[in-house]
DRENPA-3360 file (N, C-alpha, C; in nm, 2 decimals, always signed):
BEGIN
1 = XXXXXXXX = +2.99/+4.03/+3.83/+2.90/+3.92/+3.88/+2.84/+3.85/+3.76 ~ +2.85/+3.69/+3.75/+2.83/+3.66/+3.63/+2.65/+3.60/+3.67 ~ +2.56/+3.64/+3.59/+2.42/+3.60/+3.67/+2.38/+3.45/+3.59 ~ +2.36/+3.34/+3.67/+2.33/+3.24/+3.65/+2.19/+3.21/+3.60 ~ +2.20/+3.12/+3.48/+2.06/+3.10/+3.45/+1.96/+2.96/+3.40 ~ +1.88/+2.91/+3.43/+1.89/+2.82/+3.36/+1.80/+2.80/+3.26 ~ +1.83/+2.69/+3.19/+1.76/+2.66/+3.02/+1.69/+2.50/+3.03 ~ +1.55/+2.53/+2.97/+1.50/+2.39/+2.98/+1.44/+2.38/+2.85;
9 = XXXXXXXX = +1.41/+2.27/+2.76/+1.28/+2.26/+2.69/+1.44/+2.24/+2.57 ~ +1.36/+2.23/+2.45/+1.43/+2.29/+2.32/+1.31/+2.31/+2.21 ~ +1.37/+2.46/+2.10/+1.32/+2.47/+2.06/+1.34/+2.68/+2.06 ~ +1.25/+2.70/+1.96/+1.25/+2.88/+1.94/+1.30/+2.91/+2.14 ~ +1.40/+3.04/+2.14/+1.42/+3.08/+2.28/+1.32/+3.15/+2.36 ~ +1.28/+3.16/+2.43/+1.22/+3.22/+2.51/+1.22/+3.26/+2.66 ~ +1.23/+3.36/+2.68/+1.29/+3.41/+2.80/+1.17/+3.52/+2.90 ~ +1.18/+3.45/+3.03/+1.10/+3.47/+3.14/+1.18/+3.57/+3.19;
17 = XXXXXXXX = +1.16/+3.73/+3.24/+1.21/+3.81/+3.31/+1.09/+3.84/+3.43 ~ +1.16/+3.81/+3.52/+1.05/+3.84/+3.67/+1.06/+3.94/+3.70 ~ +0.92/+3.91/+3.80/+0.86/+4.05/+3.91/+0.96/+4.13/+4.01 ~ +0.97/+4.20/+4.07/+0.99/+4.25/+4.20/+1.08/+4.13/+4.27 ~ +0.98/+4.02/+4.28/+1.05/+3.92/+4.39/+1.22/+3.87/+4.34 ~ +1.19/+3.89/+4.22/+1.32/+3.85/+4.12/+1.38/+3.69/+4.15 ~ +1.29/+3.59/+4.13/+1.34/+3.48/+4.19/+1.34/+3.37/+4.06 ~ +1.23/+3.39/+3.96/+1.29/+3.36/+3.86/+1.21/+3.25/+3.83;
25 = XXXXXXXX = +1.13/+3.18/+3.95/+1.08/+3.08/+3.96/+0.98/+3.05/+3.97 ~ +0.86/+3.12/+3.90/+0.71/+3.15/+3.94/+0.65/+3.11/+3.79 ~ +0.76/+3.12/+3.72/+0.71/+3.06/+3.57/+0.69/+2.93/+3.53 ~ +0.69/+2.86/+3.64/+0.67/+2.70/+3.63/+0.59/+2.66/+3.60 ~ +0.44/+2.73/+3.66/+0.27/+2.71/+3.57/+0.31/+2.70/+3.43 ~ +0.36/+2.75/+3.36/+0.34/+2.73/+3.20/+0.51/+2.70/+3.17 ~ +0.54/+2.61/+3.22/+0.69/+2.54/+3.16/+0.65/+2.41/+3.11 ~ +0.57/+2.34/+3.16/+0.56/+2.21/+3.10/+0.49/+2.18/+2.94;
33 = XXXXXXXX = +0.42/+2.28/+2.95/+0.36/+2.33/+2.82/+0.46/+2.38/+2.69 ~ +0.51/+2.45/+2.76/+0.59/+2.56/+2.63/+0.74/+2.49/+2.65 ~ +0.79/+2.38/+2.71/+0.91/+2.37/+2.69/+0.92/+2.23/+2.59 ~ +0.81/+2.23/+2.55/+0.77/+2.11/+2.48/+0.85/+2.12/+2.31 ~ +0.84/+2.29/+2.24/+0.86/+2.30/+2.16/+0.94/+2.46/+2.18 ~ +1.00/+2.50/+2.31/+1.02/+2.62/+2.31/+1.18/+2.62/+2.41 ~ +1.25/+2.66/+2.41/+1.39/+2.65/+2.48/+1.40/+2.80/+2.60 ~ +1.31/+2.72/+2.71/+1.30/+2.84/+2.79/+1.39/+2.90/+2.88;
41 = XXXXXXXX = +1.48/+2.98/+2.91/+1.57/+3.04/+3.02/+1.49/+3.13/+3.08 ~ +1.52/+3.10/+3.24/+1.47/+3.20/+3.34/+1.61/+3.20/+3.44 ~ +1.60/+3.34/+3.49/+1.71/+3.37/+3.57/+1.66/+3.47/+3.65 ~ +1.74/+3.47/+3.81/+1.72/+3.58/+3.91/+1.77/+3.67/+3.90 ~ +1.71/+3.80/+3.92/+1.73/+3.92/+3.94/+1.89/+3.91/+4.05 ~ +1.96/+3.99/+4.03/+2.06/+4.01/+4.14/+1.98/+4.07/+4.26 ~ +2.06/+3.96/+4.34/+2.01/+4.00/+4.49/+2.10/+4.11/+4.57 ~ +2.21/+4.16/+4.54/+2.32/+4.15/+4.64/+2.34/+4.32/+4.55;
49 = XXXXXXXX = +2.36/+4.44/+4.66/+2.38/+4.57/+4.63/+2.32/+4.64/+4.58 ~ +2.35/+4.78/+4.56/+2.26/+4.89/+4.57/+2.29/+4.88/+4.38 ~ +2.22/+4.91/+4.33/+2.22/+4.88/+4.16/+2.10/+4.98/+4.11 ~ +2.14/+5.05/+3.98/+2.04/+5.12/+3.88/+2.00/+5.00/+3.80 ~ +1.90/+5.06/+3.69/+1.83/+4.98/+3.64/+1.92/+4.95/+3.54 ~ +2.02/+5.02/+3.48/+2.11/+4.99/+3.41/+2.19/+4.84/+3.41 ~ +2.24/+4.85/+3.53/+2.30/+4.72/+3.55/+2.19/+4.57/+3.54 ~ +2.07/+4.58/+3.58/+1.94/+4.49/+3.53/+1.94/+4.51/+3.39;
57 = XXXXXXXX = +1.92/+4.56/+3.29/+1.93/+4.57/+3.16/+2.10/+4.52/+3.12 ~ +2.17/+4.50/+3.13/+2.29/+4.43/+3.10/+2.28/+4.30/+3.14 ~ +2.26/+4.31/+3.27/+2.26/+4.16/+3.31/+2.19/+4.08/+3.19 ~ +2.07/+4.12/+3.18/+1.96/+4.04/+3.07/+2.01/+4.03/+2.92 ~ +2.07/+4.16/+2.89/+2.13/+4.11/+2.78/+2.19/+3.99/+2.78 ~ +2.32/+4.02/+2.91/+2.43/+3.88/+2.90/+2.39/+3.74/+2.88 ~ +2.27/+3.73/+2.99/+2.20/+3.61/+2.94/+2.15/+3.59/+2.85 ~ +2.08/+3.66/+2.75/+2.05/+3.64/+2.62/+2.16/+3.59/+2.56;
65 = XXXXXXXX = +2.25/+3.67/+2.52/+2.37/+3.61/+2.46/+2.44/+3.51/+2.52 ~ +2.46/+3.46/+2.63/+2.55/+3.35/+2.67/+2.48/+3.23/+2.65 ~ +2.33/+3.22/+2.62/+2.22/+3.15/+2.62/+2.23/+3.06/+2.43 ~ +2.24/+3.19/+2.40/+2.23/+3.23/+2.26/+2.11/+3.20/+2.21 ~ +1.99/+3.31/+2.31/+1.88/+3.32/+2.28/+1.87/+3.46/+2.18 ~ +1.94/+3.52/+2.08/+1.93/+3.60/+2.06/+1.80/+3.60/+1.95 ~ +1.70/+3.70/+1.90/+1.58/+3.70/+1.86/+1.51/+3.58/+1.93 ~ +1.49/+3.65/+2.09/+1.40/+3.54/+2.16/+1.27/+3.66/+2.15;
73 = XXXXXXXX = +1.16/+3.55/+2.21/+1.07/+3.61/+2.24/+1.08/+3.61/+2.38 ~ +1.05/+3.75/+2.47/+1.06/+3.79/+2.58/+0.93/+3.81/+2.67 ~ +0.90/+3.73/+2.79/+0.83/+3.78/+2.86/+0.88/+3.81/+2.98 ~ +0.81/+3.95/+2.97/+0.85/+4.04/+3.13/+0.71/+4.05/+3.23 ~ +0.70/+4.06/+3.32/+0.63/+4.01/+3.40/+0.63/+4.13/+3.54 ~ +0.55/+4.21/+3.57/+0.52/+4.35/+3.64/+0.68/+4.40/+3.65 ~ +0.75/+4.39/+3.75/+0.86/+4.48/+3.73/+0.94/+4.42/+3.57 ~ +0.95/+4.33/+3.59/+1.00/+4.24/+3.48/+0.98/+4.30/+3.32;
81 = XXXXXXXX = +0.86/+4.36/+3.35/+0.83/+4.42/+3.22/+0.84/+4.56/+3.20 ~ +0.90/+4.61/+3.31/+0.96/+4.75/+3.33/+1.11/+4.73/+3.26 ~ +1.18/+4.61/+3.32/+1.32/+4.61/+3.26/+1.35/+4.53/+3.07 ~ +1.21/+4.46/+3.09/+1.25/+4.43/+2.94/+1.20/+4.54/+2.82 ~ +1.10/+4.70/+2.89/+1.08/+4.80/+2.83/+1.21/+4.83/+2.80 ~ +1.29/+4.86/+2.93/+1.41/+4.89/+2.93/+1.54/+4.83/+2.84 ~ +1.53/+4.72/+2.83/+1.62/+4.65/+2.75/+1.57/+4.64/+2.61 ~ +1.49/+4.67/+2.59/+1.44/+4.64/+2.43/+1.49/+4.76/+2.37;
89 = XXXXXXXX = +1.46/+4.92/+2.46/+1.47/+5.01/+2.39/+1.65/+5.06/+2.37 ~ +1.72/+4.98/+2.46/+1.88/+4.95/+2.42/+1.92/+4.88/+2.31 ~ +1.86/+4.70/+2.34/+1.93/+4.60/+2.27/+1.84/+4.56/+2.20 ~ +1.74/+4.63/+2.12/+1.64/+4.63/+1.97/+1.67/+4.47/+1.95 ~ +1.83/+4.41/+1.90/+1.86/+4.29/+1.82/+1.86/+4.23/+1.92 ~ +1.81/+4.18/+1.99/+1.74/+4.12/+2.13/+1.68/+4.05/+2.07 ~ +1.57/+4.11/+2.03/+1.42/+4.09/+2.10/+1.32/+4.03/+1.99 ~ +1.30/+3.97/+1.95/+1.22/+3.93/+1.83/+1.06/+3.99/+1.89;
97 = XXXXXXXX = +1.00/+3.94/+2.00/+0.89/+4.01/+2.06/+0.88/+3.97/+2.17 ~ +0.76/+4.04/+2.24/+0.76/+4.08/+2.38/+0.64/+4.08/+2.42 ~ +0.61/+4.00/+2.53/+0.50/+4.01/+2.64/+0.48/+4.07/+2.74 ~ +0.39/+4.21/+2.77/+0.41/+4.28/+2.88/+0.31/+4.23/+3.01 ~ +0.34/+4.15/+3.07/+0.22/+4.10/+3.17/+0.23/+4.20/+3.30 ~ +0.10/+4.29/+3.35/+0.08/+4.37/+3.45/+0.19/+4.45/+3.49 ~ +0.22/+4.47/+3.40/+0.32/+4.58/+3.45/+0.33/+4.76/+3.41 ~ +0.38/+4.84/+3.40/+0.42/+4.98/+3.36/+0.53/+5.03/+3.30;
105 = XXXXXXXX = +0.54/+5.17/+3.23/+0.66/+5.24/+3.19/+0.69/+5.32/+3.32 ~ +0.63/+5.34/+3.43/+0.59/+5.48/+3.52/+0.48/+5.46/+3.62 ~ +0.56/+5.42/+3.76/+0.45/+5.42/+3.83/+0.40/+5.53/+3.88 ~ +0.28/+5.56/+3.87/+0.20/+5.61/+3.91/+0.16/+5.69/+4.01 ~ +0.14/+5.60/+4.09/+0.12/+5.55/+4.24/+0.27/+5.68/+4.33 ~ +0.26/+5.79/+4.32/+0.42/+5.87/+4.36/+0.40/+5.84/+4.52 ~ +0.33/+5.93/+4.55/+0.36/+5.92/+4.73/+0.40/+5.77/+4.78 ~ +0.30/+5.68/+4.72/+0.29/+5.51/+4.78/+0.45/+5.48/+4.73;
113 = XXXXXXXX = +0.51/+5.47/+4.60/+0.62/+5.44/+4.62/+0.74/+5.50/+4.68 ~ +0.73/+5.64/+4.71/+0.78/+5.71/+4.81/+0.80/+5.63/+4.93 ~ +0.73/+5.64/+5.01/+0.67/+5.57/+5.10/+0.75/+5.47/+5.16 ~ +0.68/+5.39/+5.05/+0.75/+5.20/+5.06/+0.88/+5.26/+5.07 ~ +0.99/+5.31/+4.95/+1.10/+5.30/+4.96/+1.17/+5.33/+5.08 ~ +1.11/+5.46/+5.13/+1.13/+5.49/+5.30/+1.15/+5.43/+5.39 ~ +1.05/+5.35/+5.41/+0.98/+5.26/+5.48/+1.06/+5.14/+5.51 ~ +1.09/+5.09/+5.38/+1.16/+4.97/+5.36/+1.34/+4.98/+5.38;
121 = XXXXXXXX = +1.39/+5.09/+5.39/+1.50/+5.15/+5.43/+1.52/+5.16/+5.54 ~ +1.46/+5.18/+5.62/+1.47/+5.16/+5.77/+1.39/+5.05/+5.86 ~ +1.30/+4.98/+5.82/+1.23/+4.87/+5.89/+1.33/+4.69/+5.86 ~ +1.36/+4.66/+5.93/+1.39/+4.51/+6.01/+1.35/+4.43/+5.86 ~ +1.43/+4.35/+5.77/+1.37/+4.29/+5.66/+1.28/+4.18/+5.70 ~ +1.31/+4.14/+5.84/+1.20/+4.07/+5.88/+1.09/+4.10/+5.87 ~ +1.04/+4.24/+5.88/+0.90/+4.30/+5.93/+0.85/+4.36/+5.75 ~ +0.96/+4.36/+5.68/+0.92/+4.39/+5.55/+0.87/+4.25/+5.47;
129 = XXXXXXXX = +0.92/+4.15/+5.49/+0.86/+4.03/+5.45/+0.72/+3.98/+5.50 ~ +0.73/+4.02/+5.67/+0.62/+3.97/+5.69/+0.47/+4.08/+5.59 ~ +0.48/+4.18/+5.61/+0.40/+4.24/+5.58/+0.39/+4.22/+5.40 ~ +0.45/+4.21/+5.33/+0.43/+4.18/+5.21/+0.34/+4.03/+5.18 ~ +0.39/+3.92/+5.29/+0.32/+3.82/+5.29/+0.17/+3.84/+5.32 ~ +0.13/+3.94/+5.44/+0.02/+3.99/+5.47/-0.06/+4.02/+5.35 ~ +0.02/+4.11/+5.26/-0.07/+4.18/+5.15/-0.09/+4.09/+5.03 ~ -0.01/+3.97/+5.04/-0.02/+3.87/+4.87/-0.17/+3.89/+4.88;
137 = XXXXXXXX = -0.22/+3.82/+4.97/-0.37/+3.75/+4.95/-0.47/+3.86/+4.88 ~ -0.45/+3.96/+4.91/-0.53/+4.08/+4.84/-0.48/+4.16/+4.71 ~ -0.37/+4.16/+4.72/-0.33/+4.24/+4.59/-0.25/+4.15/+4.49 ~ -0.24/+4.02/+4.53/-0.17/+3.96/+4.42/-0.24/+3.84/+4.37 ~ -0.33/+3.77/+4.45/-0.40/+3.68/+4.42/-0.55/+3.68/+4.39 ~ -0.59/+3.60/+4.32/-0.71/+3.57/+4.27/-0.82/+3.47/+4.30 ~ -0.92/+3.43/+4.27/-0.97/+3.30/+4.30/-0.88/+3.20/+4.19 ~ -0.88/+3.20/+4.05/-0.77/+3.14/+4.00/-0.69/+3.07/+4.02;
145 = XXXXXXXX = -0.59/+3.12/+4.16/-0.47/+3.08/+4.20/-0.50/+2.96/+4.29 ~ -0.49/+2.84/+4.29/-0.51/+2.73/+4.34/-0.40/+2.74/+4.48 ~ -0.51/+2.68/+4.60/-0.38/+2.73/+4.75/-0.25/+2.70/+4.73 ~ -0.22/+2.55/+4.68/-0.09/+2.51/+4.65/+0.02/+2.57/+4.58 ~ -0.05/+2.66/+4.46/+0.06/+2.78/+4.39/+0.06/+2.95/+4.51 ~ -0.04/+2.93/+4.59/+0.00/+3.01/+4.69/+0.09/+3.01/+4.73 ~ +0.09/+2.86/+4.80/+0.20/+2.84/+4.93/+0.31/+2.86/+4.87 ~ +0.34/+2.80/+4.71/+0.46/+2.83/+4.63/+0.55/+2.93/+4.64;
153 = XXXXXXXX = +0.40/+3.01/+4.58/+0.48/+3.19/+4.55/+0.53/+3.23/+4.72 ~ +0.48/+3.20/+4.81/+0.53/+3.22/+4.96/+0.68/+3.17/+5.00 ~ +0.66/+3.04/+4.96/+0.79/+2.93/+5.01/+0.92/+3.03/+4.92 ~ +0.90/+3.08/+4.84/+1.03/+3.10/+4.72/+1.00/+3.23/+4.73 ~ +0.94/+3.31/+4.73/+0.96/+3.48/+4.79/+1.01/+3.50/+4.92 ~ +1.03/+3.41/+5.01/+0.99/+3.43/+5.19/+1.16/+3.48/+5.21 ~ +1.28/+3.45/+5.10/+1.42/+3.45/+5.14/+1.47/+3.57/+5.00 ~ +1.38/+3.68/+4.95/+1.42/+3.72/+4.86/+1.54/+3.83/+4.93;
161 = XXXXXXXX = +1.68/+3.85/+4.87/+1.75/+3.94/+4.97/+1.72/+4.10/+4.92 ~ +1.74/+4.15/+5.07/+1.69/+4.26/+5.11/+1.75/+4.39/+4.99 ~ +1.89/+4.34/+4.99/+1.93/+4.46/+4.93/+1.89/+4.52/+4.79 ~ +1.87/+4.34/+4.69/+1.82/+4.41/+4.57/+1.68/+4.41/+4.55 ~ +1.58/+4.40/+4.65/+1.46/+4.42/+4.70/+1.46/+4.58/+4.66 ~ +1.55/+4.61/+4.75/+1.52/+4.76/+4.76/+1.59/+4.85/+4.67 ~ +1.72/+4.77/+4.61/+1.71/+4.84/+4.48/+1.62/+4.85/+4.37 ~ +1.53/+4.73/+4.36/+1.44/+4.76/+4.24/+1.35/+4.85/+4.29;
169 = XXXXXXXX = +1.26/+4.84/+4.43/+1.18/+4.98/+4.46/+1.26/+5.09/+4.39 ~ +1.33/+5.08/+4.41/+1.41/+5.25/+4.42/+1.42/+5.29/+4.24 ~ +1.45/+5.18/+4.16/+1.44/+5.18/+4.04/+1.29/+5.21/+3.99 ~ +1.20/+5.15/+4.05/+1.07/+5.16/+4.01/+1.03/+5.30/+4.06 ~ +1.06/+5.39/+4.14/+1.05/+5.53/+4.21/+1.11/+5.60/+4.07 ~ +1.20/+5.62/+4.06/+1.30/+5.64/+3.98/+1.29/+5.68/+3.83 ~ +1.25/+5.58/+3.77/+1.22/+5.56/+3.64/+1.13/+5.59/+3.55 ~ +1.14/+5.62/+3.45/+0.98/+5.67/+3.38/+1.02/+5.65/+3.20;
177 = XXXXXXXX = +0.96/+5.57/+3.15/+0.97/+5.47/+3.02/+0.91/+5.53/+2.94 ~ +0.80/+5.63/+3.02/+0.68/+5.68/+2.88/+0.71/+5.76/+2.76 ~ +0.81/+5.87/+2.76/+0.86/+5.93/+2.62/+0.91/+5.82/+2.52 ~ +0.97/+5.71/+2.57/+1.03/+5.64/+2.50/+0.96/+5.55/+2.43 ~ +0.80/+5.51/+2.49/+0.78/+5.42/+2.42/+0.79/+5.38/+2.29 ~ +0.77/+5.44/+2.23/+0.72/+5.49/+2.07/+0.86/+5.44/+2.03 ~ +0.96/+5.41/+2.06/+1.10/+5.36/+2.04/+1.09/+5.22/+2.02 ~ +1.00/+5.14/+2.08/+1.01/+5.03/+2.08/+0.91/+4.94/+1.96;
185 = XXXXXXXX = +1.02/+4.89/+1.84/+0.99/+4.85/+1.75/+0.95/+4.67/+1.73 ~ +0.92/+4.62/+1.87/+0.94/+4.47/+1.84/+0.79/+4.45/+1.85 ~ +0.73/+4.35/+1.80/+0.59/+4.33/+1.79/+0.59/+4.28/+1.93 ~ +0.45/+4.39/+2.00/+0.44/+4.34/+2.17/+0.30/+4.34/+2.22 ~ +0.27/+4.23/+2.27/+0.14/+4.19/+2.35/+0.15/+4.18/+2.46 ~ +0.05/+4.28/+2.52/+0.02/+4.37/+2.62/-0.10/+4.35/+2.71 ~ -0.02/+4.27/+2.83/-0.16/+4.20/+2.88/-0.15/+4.25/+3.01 ~ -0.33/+4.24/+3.04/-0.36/+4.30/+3.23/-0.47/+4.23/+3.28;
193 = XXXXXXXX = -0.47/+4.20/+3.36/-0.57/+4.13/+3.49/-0.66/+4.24/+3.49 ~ -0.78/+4.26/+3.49/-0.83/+4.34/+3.51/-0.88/+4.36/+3.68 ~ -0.87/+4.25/+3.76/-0.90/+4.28/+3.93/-0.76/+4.21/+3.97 ~ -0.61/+4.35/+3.91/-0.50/+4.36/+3.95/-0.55/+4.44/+4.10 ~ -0.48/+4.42/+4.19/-0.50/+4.47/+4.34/-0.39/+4.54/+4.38 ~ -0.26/+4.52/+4.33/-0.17/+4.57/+4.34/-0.12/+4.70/+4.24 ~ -0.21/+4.74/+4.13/-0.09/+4.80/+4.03/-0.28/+4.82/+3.94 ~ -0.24/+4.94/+3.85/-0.35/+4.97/+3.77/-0.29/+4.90/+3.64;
201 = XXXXXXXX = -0.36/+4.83/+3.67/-0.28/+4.69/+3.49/-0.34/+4.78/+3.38 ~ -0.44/+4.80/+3.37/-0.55/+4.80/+3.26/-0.50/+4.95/+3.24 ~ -0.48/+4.99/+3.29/-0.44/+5.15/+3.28/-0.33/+5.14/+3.24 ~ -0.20/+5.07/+3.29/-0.08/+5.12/+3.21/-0.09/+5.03/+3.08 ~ -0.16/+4.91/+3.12/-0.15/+4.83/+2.95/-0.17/+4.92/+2.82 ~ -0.31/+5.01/+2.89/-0.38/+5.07/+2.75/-0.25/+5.17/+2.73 ~ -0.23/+5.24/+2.80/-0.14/+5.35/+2.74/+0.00/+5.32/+2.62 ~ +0.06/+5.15/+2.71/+0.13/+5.10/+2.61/+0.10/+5.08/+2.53;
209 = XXXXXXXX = +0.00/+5.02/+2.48/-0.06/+4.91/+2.36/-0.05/+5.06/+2.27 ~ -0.11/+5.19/+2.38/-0.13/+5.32/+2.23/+0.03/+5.37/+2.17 ~ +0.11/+5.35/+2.31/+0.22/+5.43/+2.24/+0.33/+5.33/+2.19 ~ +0.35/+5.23/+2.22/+0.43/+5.11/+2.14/+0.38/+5.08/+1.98 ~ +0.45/+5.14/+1.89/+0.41/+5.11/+1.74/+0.36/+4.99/+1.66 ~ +0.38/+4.85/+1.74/+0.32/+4.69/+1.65/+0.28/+4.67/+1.84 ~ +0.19/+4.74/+1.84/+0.15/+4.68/+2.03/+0.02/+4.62/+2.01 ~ -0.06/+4.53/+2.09/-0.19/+4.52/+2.09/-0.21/+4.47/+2.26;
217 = XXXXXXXX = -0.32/+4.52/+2.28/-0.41/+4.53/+2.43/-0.46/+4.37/+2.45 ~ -0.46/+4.30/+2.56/-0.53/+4.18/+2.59/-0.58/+4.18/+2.73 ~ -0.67/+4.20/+2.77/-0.72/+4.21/+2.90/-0.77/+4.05/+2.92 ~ -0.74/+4.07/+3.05/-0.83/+3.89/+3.10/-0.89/+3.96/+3.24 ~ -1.01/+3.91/+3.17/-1.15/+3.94/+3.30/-1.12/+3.86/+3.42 ~ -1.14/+3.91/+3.50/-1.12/+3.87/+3.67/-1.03/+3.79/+3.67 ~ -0.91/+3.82/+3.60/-0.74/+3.76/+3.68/-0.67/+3.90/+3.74 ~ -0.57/+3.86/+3.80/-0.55/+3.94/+3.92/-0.38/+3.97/+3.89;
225 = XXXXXXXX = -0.28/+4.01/+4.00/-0.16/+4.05/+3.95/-0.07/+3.95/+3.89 ~ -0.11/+3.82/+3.98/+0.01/+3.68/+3.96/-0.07/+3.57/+3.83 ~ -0.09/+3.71/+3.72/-0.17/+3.62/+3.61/-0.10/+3.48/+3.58 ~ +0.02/+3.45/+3.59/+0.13/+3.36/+3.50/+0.08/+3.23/+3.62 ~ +0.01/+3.26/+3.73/-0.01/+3.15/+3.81/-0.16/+3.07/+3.84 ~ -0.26/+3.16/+3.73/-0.42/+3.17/+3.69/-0.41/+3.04/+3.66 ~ -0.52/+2.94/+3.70/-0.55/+2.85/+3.57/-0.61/+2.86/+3.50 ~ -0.66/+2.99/+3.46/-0.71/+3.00/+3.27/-0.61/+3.02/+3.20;
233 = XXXXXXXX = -0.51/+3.10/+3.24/-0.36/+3.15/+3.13/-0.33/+3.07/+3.11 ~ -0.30/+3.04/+2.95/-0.22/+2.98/+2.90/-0.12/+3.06/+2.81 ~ +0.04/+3.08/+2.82/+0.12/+3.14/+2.77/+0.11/+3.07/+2.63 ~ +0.11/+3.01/+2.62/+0.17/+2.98/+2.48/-0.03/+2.99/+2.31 ~ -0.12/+3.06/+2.44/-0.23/+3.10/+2.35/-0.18/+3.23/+2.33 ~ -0.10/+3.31/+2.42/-0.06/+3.42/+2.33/+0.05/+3.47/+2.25 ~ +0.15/+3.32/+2.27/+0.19/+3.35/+2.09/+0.20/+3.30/+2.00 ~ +0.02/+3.25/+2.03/-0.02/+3.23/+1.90/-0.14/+3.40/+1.84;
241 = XXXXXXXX = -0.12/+3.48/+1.95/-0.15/+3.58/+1.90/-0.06/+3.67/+1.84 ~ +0.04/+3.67/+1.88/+0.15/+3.73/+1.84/+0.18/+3.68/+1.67 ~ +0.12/+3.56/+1.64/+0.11/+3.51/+1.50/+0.06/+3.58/+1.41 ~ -0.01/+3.60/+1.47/-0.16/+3.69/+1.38/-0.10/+3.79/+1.26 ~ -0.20/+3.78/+1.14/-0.09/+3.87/+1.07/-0.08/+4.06/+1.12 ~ -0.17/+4.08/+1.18/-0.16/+4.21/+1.22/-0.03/+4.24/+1.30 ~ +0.06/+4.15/+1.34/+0.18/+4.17/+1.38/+0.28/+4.08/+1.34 ~ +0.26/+4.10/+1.16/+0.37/+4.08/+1.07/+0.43/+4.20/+0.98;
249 = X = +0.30/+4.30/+1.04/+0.38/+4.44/+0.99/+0.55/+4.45/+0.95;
% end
């Protein structure tokens, strides 16, 4: 399966890996900004089959290279930044650097993801959508999020397919990044919402920032999980932190 992607802007590469919803398309808040001077590709997660995280870490390579974003800077984005943990600690000559927005090496959370996966295996994908739409307003959004980028994130999640829905649960069940961190050599800024609703941001941030060797911590006060859709975030103020000489090591 060859995964489609597309490219806008021109300029240094930069590559958007998404959440769970895997749609690819939530990164638009900060495209108009950063594609000014930045050549950005975003691409969907495979929807279609039962898949390891493996096959997600290839895919992303491929698009790097077919892109010929090679030494992009990488933002992954809650699951998203589960698989570009995952892909960095493969494909090193990837990655020039890396933005970890709310995400983890190891969820936490064992019985809850238990659960879901269960759950979501045998329940109607109708009755799994609705209920996910039930829970946005509390665990993913913020005051921040203007109604209109609500309705967004709703309209473009509302048809995500079932099957690789529930392969990534099962990946995120599954997986655990934390021995490895310390593997990962690319200078990486490590950011959390601190009233994340869905996911202990600030908790798995700090643990990365300690065990990633050129890592640094960025917390933002009262944003929530769907930071990339905040109107205080601005992506492109943090790489100008990523400038900084402390991560010219």
């Amino acid at each position: 399966m060859k995964i489609q992607y597309r490219v806008q802007g021109k300029g240094e590469p930069f590559v958007y890996v998404p959440g769970l919803e895997g749609t690819g398309k939530l990164f638009y808040k900060q495209m108009a900004d950063l594609e000014r001077d930045h050549r950005i590709i975003t691409f969907p997660l495979r929807g279609e089959g039962r898949y390891e995280m493996q096959t997600l870490v290839d895919d992303l390579a491929f698009v790097v290279r077919d892109a010929g974003a090679e030494g992009a800077t990488v933002l992954g984005e809650s699951f998203g930044g589960l698989l570009t943990m995952a892909a960095a600690l493969q494909f090193p000559e990837l990655f020039k650097r890396l933005i970890l927005v709310n995400t983890f090496p190891f969820f936490t959370e064992r019985a809850r993801i238990k659960f879901g996966v269960a759950i979501y295996s045998i329940l109607p994908y109708a009755l799994v959508r609705a209920y996910r739409r039930r829970r946005a307003g509390t665990e993913l959004f913020d005051a921040d999020i203007a109604d209109e980028d609500r309705q967004f994130f709703r309209e473009h999640t509302r048809s995500v397919p079932y099957e690789g829905y529930l392969s990534r649960l099962r990946i995120i069940r599954d997986l655990d990044l934390r021995e490895r961190l310390s593997e990962i050599k690319a200078p990486t800024l490590v950011v959390a919402g601190t009233i994340d609703g869905l996911i202990d941001s600030v908790g798995a941030a700090t643990m990365i920032a300690a065990r990633i060797p050129n890592a640094r911590l960025k917390l933002l006060e009262g944003t929530g999980h769907c930071a990339l859709l905040s109107s205080r975030v601005q992506v492109r103020d943090w790489l100008k932190e990523l400038d900084a000489p402390e991560f010219q090591r």
